[in-house]
N, CA and C of each residue as an Amber inpcrd file, in Angstrom:
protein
   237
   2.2400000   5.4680000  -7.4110000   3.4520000   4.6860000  -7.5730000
   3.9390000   4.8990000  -8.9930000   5.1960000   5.0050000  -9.0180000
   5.8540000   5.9210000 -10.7880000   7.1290000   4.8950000 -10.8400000
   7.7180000   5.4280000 -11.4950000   8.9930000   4.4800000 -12.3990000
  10.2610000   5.2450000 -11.2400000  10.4830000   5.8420000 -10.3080000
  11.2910000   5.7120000  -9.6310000  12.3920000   6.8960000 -10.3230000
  11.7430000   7.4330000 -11.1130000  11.9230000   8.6580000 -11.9730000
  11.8960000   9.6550000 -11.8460000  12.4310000  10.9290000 -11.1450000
  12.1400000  11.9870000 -10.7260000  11.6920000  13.2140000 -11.7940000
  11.0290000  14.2380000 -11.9180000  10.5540000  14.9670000 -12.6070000
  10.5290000  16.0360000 -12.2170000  10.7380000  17.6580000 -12.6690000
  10.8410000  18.5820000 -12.3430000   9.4650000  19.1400000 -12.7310000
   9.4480000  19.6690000 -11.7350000   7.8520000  20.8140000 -11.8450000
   7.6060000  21.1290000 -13.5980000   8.5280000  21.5810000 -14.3350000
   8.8490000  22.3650000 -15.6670000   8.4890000  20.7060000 -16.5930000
   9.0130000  19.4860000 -16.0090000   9.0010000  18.4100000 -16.9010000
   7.2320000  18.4470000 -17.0030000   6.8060000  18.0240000 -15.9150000
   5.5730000  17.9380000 -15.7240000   4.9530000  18.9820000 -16.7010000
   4.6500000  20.0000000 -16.1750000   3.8860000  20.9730000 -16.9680000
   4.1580000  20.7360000 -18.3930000   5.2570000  20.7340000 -19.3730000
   5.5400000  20.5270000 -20.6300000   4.5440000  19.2010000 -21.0660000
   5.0670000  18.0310000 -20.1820000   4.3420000  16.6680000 -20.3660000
   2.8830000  16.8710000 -20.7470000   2.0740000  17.4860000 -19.4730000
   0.9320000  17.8970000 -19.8940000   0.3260000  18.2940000 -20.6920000
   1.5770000  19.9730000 -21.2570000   0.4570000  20.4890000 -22.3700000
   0.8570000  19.3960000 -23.8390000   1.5710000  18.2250000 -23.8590000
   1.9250000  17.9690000 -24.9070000   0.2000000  16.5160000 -25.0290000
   0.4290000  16.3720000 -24.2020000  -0.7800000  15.2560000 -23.7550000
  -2.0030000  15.7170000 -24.3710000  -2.6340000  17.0890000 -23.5410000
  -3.4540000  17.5130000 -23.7830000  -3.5000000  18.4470000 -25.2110000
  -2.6870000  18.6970000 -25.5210000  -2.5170000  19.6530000 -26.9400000
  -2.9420000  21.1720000 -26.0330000  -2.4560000  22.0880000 -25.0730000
  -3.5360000  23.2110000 -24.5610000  -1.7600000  23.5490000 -24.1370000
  -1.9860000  24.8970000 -24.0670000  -0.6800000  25.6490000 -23.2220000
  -1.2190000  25.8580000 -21.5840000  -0.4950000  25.5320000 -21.2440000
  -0.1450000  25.8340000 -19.5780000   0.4570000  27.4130000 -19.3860000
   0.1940000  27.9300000 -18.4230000   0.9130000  29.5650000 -18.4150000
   1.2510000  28.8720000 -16.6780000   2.1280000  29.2350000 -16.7260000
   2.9950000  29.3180000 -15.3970000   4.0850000  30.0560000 -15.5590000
   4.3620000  30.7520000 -14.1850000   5.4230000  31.6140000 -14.0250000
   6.6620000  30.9170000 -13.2640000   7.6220000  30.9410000 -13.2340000
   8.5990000  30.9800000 -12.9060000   9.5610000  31.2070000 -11.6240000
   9.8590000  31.1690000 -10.0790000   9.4990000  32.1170000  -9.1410000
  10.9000000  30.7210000  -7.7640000  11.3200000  31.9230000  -7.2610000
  11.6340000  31.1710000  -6.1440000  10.6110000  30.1130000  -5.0570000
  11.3630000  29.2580000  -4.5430000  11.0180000  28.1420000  -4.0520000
  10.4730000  29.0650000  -3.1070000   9.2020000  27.8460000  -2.4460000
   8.0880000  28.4520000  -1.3630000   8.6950000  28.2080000  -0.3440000
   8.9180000  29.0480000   1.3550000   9.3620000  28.6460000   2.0660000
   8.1420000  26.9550000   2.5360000   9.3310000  26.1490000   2.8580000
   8.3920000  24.7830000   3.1390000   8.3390000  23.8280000   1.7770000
   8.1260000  24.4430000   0.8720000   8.6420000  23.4390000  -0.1650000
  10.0190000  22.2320000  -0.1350000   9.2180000  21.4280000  -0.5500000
  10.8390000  20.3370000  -0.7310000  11.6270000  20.8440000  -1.7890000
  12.7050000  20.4180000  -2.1180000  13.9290000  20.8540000  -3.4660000
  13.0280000  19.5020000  -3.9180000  13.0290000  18.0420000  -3.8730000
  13.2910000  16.9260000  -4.7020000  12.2250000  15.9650000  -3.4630000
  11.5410000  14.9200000  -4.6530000  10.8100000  14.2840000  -3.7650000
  10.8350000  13.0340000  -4.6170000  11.3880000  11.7430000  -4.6440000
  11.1630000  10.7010000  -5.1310000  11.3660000   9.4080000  -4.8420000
  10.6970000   8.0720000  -4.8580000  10.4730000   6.9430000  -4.2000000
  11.6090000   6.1670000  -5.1460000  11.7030000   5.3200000  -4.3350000
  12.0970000   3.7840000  -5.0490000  11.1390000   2.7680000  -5.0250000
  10.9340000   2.8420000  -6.5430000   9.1570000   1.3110000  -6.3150000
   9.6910000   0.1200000  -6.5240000  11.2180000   0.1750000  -6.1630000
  11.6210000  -1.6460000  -5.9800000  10.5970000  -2.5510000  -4.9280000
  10.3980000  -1.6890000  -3.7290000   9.3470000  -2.7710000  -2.8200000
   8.0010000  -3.0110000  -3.4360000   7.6660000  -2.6550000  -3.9470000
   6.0650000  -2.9760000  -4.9410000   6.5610000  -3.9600000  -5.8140000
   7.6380000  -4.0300000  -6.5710000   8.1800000  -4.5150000  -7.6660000
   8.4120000  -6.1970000  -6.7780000   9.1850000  -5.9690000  -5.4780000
   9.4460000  -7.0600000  -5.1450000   8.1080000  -7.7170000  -4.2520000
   6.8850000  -7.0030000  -3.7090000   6.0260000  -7.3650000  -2.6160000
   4.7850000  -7.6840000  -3.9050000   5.0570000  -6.7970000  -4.6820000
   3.5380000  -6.9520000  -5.5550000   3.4920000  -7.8650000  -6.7260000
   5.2150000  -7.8580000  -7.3710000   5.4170000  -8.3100000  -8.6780000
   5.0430000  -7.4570000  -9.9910000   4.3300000  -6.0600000  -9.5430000
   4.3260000  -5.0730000 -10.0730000   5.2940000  -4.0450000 -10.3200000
   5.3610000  -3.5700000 -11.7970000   6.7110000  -2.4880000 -12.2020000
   5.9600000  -1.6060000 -13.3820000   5.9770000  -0.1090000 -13.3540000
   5.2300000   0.6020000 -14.0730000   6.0760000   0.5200000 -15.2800000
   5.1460000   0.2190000 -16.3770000   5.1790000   0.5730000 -17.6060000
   5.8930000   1.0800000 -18.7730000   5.0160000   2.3920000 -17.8920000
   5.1340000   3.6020000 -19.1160000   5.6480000   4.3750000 -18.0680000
   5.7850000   5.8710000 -19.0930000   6.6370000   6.7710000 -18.7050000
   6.1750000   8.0790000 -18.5410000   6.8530000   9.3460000 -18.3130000
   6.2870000  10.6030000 -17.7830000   4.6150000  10.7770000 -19.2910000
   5.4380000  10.5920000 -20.6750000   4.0630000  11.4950000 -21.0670000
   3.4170000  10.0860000 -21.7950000   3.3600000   8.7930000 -21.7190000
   2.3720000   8.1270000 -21.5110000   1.1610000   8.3520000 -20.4000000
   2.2280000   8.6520000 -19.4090000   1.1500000   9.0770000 -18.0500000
   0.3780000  10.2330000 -17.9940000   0.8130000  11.2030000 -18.7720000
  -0.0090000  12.3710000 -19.1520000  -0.9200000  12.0870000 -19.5160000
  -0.7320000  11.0950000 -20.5480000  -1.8470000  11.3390000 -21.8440000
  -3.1000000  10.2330000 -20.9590000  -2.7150000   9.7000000 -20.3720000
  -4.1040000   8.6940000 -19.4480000  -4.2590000   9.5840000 -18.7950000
  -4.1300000  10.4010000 -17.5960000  -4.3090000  10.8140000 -17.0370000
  -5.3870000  12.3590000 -17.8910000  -4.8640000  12.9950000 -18.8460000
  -5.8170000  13.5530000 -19.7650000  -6.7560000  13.0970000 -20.3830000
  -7.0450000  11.6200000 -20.8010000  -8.0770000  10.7590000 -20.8710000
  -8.9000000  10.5030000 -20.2820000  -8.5550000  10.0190000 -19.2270000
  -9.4830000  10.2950000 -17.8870000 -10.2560000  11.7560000 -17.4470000
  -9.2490000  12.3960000 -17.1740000 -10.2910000  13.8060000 -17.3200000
 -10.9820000  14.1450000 -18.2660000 -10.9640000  14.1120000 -19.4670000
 -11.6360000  14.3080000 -20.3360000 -13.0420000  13.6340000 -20.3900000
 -13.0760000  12.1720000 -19.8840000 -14.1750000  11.2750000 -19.9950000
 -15.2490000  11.3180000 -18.3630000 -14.2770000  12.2130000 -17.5750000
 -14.6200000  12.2750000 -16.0780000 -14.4220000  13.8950000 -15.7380000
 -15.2890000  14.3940000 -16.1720000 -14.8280000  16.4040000 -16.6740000
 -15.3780000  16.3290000 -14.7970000 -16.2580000  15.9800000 -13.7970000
 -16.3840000  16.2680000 -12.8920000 -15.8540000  15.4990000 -11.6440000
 -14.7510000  14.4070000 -11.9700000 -14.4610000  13.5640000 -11.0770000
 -15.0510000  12.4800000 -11.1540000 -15.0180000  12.3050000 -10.1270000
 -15.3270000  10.6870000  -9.5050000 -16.7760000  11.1810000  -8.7680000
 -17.9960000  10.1740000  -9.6200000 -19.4410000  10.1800000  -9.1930000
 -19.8690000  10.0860000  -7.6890000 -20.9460000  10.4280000  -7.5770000
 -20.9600000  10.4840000  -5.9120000 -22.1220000   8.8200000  -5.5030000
 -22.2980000   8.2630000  -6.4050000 -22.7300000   6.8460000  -6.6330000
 -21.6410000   5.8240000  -5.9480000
């Protein structure tokens, strides 16, 4: 569940390597047949069912999300 914010493949990747401090190499390339163009929610019903509304934003979310991996290099324990 996100801020209702859409993000381009290119946002993402940038977000990341800025999070993590590391370059990303990705190429560039026409859309996959089956790919969507655009994919994004409206989290008004969480907002109104949960009383929950996210935060933060694309590279706050990076940088937890790089935190986490960093402290969890193999995932989630099998405990």
């Amino acid at each position: 569940l996100g801020t209702g914010t859409g993000y381009s493949v290119l946002q993402m990747v940038q977000a990341m390597e800025k999070a993590s401090g590391r370059e990303i190499k990705y190429k560039v390339t026409a859309r996959r047949e089956g790919d969507v163009a655009s994919c994004y929610a409206d989290p008004a019903l969480a907002e109104r069912e949960l009383g929950w509304k996210a935060a933060f934003g694309l590279d706050k979310m990076c940088e937890d999300l790089w935190r986490w991996q960093l402290q969890n290099p193999t995932g989630f324990s099998k405990n």
